[in-house]
C-alpha positions in Angstrom: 82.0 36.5 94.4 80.3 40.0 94.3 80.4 42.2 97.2 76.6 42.0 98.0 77.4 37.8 98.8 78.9 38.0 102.4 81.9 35.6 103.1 81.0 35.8 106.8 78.4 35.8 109.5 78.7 38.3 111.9 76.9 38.8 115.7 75.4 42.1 114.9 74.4 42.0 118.6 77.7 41.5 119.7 79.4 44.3 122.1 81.6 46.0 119.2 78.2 46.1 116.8 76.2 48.2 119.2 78.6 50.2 120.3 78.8 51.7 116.7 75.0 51.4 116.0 73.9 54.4 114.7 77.4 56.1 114.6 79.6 57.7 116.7 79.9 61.4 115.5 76.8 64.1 115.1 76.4 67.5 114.7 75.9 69.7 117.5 75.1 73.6 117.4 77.1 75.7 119.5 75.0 78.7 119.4 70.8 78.9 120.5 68.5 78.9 118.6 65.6 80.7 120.7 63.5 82.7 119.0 62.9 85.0 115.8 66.3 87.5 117.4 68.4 84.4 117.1 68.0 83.2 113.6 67.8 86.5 112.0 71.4 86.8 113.6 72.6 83.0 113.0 71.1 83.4 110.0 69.4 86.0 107.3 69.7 88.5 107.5 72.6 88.9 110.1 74.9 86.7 108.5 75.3 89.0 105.4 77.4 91.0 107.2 80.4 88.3 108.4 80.0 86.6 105.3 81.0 90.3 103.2 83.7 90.7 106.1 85.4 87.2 105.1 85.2 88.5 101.7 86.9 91.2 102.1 89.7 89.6 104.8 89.7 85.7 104.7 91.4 85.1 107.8 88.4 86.1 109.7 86.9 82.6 108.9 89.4 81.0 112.0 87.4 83.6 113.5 83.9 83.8 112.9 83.2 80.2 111.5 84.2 76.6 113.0 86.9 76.1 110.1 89.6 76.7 113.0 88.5 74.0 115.3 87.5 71.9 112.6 90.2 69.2 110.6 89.0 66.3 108.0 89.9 62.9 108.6 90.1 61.8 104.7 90.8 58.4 103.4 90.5 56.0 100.4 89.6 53.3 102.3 93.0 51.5 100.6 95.4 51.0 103.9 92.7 50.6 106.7 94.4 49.4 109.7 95.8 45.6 109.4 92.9 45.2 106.9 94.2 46.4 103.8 92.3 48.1 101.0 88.3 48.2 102.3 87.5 50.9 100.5 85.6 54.2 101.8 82.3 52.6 103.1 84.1 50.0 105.2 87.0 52.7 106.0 84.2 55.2 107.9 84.1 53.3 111.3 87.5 53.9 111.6 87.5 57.6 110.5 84.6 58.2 113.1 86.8 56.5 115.5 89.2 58.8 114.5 87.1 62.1 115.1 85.9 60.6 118.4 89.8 60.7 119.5 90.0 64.1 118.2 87.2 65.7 120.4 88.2 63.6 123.8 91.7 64.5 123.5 92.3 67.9 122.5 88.6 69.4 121.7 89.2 69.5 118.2 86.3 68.7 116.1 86.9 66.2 112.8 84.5 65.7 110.3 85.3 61.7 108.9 85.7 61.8 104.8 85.7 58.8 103.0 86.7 59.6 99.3 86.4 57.2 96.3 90.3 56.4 95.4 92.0 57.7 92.2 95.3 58.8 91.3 97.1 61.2 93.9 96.2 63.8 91.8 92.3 63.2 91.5 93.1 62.9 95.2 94.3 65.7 95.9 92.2 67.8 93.5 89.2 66.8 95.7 91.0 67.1 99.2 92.2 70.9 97.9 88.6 71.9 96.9 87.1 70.5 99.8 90.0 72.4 102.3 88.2 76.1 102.5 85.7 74.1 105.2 88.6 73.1 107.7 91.3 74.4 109.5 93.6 71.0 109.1 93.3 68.1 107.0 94.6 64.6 109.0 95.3 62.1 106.0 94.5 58.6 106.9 94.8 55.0 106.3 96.2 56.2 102.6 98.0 52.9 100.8 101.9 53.8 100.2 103.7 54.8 97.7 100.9 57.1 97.2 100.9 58.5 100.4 104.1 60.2 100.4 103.2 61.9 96.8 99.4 63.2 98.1 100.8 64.9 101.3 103.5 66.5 99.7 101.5 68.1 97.2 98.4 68.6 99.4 101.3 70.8 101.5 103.0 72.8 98.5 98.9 73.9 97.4 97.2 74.5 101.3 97.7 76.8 103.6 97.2 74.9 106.2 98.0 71.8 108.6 98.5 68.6 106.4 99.5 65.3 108.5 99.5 62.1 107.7 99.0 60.4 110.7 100.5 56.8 110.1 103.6 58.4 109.1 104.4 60.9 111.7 102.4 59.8 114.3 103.6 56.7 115.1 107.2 58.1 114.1 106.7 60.6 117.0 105.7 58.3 119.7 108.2 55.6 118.5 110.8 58.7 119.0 109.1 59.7 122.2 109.9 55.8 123.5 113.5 55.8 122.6 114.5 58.8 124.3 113.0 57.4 127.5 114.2 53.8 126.4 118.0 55.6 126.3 117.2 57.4 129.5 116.7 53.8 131.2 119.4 52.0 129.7 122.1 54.9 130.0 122.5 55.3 126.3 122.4 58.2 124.2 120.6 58.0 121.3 123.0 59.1 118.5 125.1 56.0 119.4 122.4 53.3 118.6 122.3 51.0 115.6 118.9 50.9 114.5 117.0 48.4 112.4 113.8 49.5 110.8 111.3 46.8 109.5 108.8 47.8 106.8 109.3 50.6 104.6 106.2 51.3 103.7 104.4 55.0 105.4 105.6 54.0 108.9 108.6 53.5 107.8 109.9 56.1 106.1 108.8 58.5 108.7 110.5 56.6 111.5 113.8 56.5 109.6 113.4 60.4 108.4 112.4 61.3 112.6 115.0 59.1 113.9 117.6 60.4 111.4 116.5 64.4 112.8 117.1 63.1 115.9 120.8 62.1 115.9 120.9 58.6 114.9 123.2 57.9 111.7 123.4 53.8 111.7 120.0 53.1 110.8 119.3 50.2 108.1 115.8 49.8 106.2 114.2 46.3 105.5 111.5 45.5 102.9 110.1 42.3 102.1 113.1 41.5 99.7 115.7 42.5 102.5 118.0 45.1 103.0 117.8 48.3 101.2 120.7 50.3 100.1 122.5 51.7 96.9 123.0 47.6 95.8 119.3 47.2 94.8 118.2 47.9 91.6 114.3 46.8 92.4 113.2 50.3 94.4 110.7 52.3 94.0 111.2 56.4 94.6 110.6 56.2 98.2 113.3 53.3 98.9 115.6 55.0 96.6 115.8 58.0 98.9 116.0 55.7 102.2 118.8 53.9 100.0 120.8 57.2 99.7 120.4 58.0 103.3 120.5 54.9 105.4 122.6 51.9 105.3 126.2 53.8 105.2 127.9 50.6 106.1 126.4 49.0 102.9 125.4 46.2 104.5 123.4 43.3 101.9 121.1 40.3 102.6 118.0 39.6 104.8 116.2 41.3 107.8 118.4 38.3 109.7 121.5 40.0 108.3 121.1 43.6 109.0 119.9 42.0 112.9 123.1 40.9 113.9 124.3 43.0 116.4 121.5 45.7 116.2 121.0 47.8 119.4 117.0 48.3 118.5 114.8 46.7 115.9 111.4 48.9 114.9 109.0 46.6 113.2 106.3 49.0 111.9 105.1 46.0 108.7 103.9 42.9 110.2 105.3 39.5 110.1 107.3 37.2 112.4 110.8 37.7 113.4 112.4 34.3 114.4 113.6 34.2 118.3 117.3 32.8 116.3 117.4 36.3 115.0 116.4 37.9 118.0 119.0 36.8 119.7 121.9 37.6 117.4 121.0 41.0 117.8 123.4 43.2 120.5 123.6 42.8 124.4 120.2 43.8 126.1 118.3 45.3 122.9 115.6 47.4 122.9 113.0 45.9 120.3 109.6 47.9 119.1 107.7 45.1 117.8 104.6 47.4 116.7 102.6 45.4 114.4 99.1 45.0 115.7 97.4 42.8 116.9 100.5 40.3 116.2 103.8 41.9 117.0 106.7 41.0 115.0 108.5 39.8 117.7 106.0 38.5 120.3 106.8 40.3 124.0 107.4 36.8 125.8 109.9 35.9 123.2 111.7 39.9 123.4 111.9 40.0 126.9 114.4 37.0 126.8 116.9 38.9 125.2 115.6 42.9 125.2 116.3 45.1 127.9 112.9 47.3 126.4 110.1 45.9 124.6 107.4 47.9 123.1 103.8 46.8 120.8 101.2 48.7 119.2 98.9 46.6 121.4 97.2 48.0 124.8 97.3 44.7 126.8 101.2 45.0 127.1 103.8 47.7 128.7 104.7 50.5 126.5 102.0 51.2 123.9 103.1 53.0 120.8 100.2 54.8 119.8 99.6 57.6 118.2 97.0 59.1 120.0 99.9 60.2 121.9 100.6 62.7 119.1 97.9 63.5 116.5 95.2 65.4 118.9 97.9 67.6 120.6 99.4 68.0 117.2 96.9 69.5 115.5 95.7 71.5 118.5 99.1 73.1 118.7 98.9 73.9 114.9 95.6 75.2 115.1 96.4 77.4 117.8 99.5 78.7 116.6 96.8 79.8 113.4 96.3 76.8 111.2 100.4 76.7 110.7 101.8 73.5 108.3 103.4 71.0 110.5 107.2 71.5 110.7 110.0 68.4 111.2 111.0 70.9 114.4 107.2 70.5 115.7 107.3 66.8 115.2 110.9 66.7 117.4 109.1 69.1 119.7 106.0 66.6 119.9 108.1 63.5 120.8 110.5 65.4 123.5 107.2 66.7 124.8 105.6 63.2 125.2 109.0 61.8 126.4 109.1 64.7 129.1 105.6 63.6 130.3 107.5 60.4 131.9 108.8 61.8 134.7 111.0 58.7 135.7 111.1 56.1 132.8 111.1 52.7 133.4 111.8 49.6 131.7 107.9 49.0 131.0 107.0 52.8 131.4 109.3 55.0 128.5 105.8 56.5 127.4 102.7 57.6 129.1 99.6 55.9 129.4 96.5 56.9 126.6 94.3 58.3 129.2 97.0 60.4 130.8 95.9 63.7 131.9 98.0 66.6 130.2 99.3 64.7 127.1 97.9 66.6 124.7 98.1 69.9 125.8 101.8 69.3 126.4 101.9 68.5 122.9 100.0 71.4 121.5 102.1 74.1 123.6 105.0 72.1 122.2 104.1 72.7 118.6 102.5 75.9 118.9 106.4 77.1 120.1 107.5 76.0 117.6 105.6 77.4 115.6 107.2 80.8 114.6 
């Protein structure tokens, strides 16, 4: 069936549909526009002058343009939410979404850019040519393996922020949840055995965080089970997690590498049976973070877990990233358009921990719509920053 032949009927008058009529995002001057004085300075001939200045010293773009308060949201349209590869027309409600997070959050303004997929490096050939209009580039709903390759190399050629939002976002607010979830159960965090579900962008950026963080037991499962040095089936990624995960060399399913686990992160979908639940240690703290079906569904966790944590809004302890991103890139921008460190990303998470004042059982992160969250974030970063 062609794309043009719709497989479903839709209510285009339904509450979702016109709240996106016509867009969310539009361009808004931030100078008047008056009279003759005004455009011969916005414009000819008064421009001439900043645009020969830039020439001659390129940094005062952040100054005398919107690149510094500006960041792409870029996709492919090939890893759009729980929807899988959508492509870039279908991805752009999302992207807008995006920018629409950007500006309430943290004042940053993001321009959605939904690219035609390719190889990484046609990808990043275009995201590079296109980067002289932004001060930061947030990557986006980008399928993995591919992921990890385009942001490394989008980093090694710019000179500025690069983040790829559903690695290190959600690994900072997942990060942000365990401190506080230690805080409340009296544990410290470097003595946890950690199981991590999925190893797709997710991840590999929870394991990598977590690891920077103090905690040495962790174990990685695909679809095929556990990884470690006894596969032979892995890609580059999972050969990396493989070398730095698992040191007990433990084999067999994600049931296996449950038993006894003080915290499972599911960051890849699924169901978890509630047999393997409860094989897993004593009072278990269990981030189920698929959404909109967790892993392990919160009525089944809290028979076992002393913390449970979604992705969804409609349960205790959302894991979301708009925790992180907006303050993230306003910290970076700020400290003058500086690539994002692994100390900024620590800095981020103990930020957003710090912003629970006295963590609960169904409070180890802050609400969304908490006042101060990203600004806390951003002077985090920008400390960092040197």
């Amino acid at each position: 069936m062609s794309a043009s032949e719709p497989t479903t009927t839709y209510d285009l008058t339904a509450p979702q549909f016109v709240a996106h009529e016509g867009g969310k995002v539009e361009v808004r001057a931030t100078k008047p526009l008056r009279d003759q004085d005004d455009l011969s300075l916005l414009y000819t001939p008064g421009v001439a002058d900043v645009c020969l200045a830039i020439e001659q010293d390129p940094s005062l773009s952040r100054s005398y343009t919107a690149r510094n308060n500006t960041v792409a949201v870029v996709t492919d349209g090939t890893a759009v939410l729980g929807l899988g590869d959508i492509g870039p027309l279908a991805a752009m409600p999302v992207m807008e979404g995006k920018a629409v997070l950007f500006k309430h959050f943290a004042g940053v303004d993001a321009i959605p850019v939904c690219l035609e997929s390719g190889s990484v490096d046609e990808l990043v050939d275009a995201i590079a040519r296109m980067a002289p209009s932004f001060g930061g580039i947030n990557l986006e709903d980008i399928s993995a393996p591919r992921c990890f390759d385009l942001e490394r190399k989008l980093r090694e050629r710019l000179d500025i922020p690069v983040f790829h939002d559903d690695q290190h976002g959600t690994a900072i607010v997942v990060l942000a949840g365990l401190i506080n979830a230690c805080r409340v159960v009296d544990r410290q965090i470097g003595s946890l055995s950690v199981v991590v579900g999925g190893a797709g962008a997710a991840g590999v950026a929870v394991t990598q965080l977590l690891q920077l963080a103090g905690v040495t037991d962790v174990v990685v499962c695909d679809s095929r089970g556990i990884i470690g040095k006894h596969r032979h089936d892995l890609v580059a990624h999972k050969e990396m997690l493989a070398a730095t995960t698992n040191v007990s060399g433990r084999t067999g399913s994600l049931g296996d590498a449950l038993k006894g686990a003080d915290v499972y992160i599911g960051v890849s979908g699924g169901t978890v049976p509630e047999e393997q639940v409860a094989a897993m240690a004593e009072a278990p703290m269990i981030f189920a973070l698929a959404n909109p079906t967790p892993e392990v569904h919160p009525d089944v966790a809290h028979k076992y877990a002393s913390i449970v944590a979604t992705g969804r809004s409609d349960f205790p302890n959302q894991i979301n990233n708009v925790l992180a991103f907006p303050g993230i890139f306003r910290g970076a921008l700020d400290a003058g358009g500086v690539q994002i460190s692994e100390e900024m990303k620590l800095a981020a998470a103990r930020a957003i921990a710090d912003l629970v004042e006295e963590p609960t059982a169904d409070r180890i992160v802050p609400p969304v719509f908490q006042e101060g969250v990203a600004e806390a974030v951003a002077a985090a970063v920008a400390a960092h920053a040197g």
